[in-house]
C-alpha positions as CSV (number, residue, x, y, z in Angstrom):
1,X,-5.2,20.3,-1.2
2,X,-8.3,20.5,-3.0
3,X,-6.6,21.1,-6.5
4,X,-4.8,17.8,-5.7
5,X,-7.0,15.3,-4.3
6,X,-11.0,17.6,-4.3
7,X,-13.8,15.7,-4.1
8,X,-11.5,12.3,-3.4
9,X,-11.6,9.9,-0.5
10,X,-8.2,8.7,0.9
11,X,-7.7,5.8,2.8
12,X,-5.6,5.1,6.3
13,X,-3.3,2.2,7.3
14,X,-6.2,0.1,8.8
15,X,-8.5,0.8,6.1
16,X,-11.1,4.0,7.4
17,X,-11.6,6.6,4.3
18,X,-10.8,9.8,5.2
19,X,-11.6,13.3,3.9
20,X,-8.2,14.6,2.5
21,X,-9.7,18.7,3.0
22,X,-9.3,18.0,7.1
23,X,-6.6,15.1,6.7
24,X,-3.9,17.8,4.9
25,X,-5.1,21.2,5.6
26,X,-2.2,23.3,6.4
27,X,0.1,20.7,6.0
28,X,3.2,19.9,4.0
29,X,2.7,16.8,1.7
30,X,4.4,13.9,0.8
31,X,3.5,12.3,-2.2
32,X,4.7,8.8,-1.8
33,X,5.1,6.9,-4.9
34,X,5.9,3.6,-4.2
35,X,5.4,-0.5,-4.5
36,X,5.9,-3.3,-2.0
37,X,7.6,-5.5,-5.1
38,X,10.3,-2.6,-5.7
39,X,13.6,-3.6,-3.5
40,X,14.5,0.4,-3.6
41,X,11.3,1.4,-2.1
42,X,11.7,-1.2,0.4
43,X,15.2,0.1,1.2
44,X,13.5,3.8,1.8
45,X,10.0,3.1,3.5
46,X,11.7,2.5,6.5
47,X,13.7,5.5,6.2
48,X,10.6,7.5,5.8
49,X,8.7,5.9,8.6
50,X,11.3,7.0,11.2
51,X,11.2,10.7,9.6
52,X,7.6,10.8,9.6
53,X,7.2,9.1,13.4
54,X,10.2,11.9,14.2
55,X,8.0,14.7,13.4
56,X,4.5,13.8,14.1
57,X,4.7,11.7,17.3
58,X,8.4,13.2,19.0
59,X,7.5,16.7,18.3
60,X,4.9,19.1,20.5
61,X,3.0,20.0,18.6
62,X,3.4,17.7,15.9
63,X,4.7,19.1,12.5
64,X,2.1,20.3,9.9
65,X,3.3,16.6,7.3
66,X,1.4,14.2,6.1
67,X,1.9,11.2,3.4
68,X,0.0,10.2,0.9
69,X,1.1,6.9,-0.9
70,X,0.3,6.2,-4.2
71,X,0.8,2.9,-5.0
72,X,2.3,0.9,-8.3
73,X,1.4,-2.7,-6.5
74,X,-0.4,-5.2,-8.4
75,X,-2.9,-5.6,-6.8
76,X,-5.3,-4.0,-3.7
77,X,-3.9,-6.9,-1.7
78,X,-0.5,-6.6,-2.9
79,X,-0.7,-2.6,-1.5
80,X,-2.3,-3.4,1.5
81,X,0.1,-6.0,2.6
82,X,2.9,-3.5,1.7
83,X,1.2,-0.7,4.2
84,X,0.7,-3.3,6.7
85,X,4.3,-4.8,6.8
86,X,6.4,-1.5,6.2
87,X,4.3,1.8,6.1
88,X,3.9,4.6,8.8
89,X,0.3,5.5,10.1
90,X,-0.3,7.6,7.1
91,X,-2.7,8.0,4.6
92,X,-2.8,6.2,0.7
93,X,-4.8,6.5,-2.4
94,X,-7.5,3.8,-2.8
95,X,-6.1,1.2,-5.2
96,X,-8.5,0.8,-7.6
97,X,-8.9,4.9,-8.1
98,X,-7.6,5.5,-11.7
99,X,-6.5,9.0,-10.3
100,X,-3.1,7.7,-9.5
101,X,-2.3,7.7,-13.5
102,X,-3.0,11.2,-13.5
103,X,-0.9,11.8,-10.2
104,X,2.1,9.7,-11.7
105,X,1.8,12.1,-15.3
106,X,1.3,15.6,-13.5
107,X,4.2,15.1,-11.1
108,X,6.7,13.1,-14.0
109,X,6.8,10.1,-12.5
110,X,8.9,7.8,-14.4
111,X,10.8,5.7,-11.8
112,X,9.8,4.5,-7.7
113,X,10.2,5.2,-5.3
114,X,9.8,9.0,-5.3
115,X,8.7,11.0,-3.2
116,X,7.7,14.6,-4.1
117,X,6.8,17.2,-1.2
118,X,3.8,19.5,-2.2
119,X,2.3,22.8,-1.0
120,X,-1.7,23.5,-0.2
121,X,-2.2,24.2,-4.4
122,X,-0.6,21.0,-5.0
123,X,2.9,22.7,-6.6
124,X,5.7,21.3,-6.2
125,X,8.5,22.2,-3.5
126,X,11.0,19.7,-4.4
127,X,10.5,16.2,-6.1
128,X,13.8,14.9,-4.3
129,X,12.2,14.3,-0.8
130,X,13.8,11.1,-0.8
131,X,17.1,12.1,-1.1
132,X,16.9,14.9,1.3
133,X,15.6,12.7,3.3
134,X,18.8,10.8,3.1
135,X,21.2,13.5,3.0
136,X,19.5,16.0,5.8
137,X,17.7,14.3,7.8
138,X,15.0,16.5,9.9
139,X,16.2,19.6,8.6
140,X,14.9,19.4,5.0
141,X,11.9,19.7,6.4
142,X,12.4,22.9,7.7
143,X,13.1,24.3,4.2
144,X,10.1,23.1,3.5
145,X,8.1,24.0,5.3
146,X,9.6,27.6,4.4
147,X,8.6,27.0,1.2
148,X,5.2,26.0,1.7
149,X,3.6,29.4,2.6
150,X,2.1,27.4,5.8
151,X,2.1,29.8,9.0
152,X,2.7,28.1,12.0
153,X,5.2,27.8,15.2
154,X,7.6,24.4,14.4
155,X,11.0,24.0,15.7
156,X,13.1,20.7,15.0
């Protein structure tokens, strides 16, 4: 993930920074665009908290996912708030880091929620998580996991 987010900080749910090199090594990842004021991404947070608690806390060992959110809130309270009420324990994009612009314009992000599954270099494996979410369930994540040229013994 250093072509995505090298030589950033990311942020967890209560607020620590965390290195995004140890945080998403080896891991697929979930680019989470999303805002607390947008009823749609309200409608699918929850859906992507259960599929994220699914396979990182009912799985041994847990699967190789993380999210990262990238907000479109406000304001820093507006995001926190949202990632307090609704989010799973993963990890955001500081607010105030003008990165997400870039973020929104390298993965064509034109409407939210959206959420677009990366491999290690940061290309893209499908930018239609959140349907496949929807539509498959667990299973998408097999596929892409496939997909994301990440070695390691996962079974759903």
């Amino acid at each position: 993930m250093v072509d995505v987010f090298g030589g950033r900080l990311l942020v967890s749910k209560d607020g620590r920074s965390v290195d995004p090199e140890e945080a998403l090594q080896n891991k697929v990842v979930g680019l989470y665009f999303s805002a607390g004021w947008c009823s749609p991404c309200r409608d699918f947070t929850p859906v992507l908290c259960d599929f994220y608690a699914e396979l990182l806390e009912e799985t041994e060992p847990p699967a190789p996912f993380e999210v990262v959110f990238i907000s479109s809130d406000h304001s820093a309270e507006e995001m926190a708030s949202y990632m307090h009420a609704m989010h799973g324990n993963w990890l955001a994009l500081p607010f105030h880091d003008p990165y997400k612009h870039d973020l929104k314009k390298k993965y064509n992000i034109t409407a939210i929620p959206k959420l677009v599954i990366v491999k290690q270099t940061g290309e893209v494996i499908t930018d239609k998580g959140r349907k496949q979410i929807r539509d498959k369930g667990l299973s998408c994540f097999r596929n892409w996991l496939e997909s994301a040229d990440i070695f390691q013994n996962f079974s759903s």
